[in-house]
Each structure stands twice: as structure tokens, then as C-alpha cells.
C-alpha positions in Angstrom: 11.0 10.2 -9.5 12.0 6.4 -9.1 12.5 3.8 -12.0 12.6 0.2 -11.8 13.4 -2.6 -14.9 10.4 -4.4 -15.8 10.7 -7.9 -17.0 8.3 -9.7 -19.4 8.0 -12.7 -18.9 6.0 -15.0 -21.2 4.4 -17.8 -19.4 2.7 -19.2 -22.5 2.0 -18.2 -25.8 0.3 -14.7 -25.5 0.7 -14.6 -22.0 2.7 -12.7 -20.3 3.1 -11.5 -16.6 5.1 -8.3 -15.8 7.7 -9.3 -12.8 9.4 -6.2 -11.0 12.2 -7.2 -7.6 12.1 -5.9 -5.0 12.9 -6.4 -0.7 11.3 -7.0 2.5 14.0 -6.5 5.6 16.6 -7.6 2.8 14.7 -10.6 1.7 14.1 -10.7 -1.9 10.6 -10.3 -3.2 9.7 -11.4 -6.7 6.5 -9.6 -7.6 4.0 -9.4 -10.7 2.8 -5.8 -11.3 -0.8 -6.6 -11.9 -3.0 -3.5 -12.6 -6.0 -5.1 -11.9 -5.2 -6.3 -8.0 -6.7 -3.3 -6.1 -4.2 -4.7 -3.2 -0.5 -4.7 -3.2 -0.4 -8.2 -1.0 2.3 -11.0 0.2 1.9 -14.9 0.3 1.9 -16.3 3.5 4.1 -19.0 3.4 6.5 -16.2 3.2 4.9 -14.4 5.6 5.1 -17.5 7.9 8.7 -18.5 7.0 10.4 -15.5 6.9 8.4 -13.0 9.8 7.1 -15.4 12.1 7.0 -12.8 15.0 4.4 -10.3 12.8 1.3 -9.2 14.6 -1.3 -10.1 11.9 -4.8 -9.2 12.3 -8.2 -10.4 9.7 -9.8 -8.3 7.6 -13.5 -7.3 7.8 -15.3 -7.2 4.3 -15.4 -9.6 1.3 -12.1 -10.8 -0.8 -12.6 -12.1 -3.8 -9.7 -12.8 -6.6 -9.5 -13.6 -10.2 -12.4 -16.7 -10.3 -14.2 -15.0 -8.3 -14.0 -17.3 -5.1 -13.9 -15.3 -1.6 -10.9 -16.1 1.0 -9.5 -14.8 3.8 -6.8 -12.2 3.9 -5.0 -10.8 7.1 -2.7 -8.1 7.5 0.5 -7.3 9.3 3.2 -4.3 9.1 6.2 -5.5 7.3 9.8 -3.3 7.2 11.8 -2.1 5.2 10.4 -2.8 2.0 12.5 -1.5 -1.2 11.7 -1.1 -5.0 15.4 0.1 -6.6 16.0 3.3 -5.1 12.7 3.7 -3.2 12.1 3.0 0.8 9.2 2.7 2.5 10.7 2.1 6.8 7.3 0.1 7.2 4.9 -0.9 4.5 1.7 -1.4 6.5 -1.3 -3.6 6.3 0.4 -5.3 3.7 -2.5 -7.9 3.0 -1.3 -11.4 3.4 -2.9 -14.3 1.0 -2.4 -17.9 -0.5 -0.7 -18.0 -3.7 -0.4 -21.5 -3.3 -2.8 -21.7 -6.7 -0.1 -18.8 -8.5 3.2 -20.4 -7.7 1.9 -24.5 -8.7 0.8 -22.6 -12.2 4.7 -21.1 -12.5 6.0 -24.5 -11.2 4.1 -26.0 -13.8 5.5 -23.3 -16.1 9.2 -23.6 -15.4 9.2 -20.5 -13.5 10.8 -19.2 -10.6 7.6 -18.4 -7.5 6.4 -14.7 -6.9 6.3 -13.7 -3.2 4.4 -10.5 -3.8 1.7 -9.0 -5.6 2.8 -5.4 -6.6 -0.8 -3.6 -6.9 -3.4 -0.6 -7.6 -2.7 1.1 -4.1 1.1 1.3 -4.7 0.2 1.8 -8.4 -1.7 4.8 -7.6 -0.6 5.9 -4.6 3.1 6.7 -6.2 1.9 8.0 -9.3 3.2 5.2 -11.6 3.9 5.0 -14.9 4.4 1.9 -16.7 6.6 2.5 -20.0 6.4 -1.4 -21.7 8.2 0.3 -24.7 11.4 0.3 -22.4 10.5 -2.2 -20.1 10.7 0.5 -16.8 8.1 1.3 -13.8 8.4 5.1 -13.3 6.9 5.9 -9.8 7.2 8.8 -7.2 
């Protein structure tokens, strides 16, 4: 079993987003653990930045993100991502999206950007167990 520090972070009064850190290929990822993404996904201005040589393909299907709005998301392989302890070689089709609209609201905010979405298909996938109480993300 793996355990990572969860942060709280209180964006405004009564609202708070849980941040977790993690790595892609050593570069640091700042992520918000949001139960209700069904996606674990990656902006793409880091995508485009920092892994310009990623073969990325589209999706087929219908996005559609808190509002409700539909937009495109494409995928790619991306190595070495790390959560504490844990290693996945190659975390693939990693969904890739804008959070243009998430990281103006934390610049507004004070706050330092998120690069990833941490989400449901990690979530579930490795069993996690979110223990607020003492601020920790148990997963397997």
C-alpha cells in the first residue's frame, strides 16, 4: 500500500480543492484529486512545453466538463509518472486538455497552476482511500 500527503487548499471561503505532487519524467506535476473527473488527464501547454516529441492521437466520443460544454481531448503515453513511492514506467492515454479556464481562476486566486488532473480511473483503479482526517491518499 502507497500513501501520499494531501494538501487542502482553500481557494475561497468554503472552497477547497485537494492538491496531491507528483512527477512526469522528473518534471513536477501539481495535481487536484477531483473525485468526480472520470479521467486522470494533463494540460496541454505542459504537454506541448515539456513533451513536444509525444505521439498524440484524438479521442472518439463526447467530452464534456464541469459547465457542461464539449471539447476536444487527445491522448499520448507519457513516462515515468510517480506519486511518492509509486511508479507507473508509462502512464498511457493520459488524456490531454485545456486548463487554460482552471489555472486564470488560481491566478486570480493567488495560487500556484495545476498541471494535472488526478482522477476516478487512478482513483479506482488503485484502490484509493482518501483519509481527510489526516490529510493522506492511501492507494495500492
Amino acid at each position: 500500500m502507497y500513501q501520499i500527503h494531501l494538501n487542502i487548499e482553500m481557494l475561497e471561503e468554503g472552497n477547497f480543492h485537494t492538491i496531491v505532487i507528483g512527477s512526469l519524467d522528473g518534471l513536477r506535476m501539481r495535481m487536484v484529486l477531483d473525485t468526480g473527473a472520470s479521467h486522470t488527464c494533463i494540460d496541454s501547454e505542459i504537454a506541448r512545453t515539456f513533451f513536444p516529441d509525444l505521439s498524440i492521437s484524438d479521442t472518439d466520443g463526447v467530452n464534456a466538463g464541469i459547465g457542461g460544454n464539449d471539447f476536444t481531448v487527445q491522448m499520448a503515453d507519457f513516462p515515468n509518472f510517480r506519486l511518492g513511492d509509486f511508479t507507473l514506467p508509462l502512464f498511457q492515454n493520459l488524456p490531454i486538455v485545456d486548463m487554460t479556464h482552471i489555472n486564470y481562476a488560481y491566478r486570480l486566486l493567488k495560487r500556484e497552476p495545476i498541471q494535472m488532473i488526478l482522477g476516478n480511473d487512478f482513483l479506482i483503479e488503485h484502490e484509493a482511500i482518501i483519509d481527510y482526517k489526516d490529510n493522506i491518499l492511501y492507494f495500492g
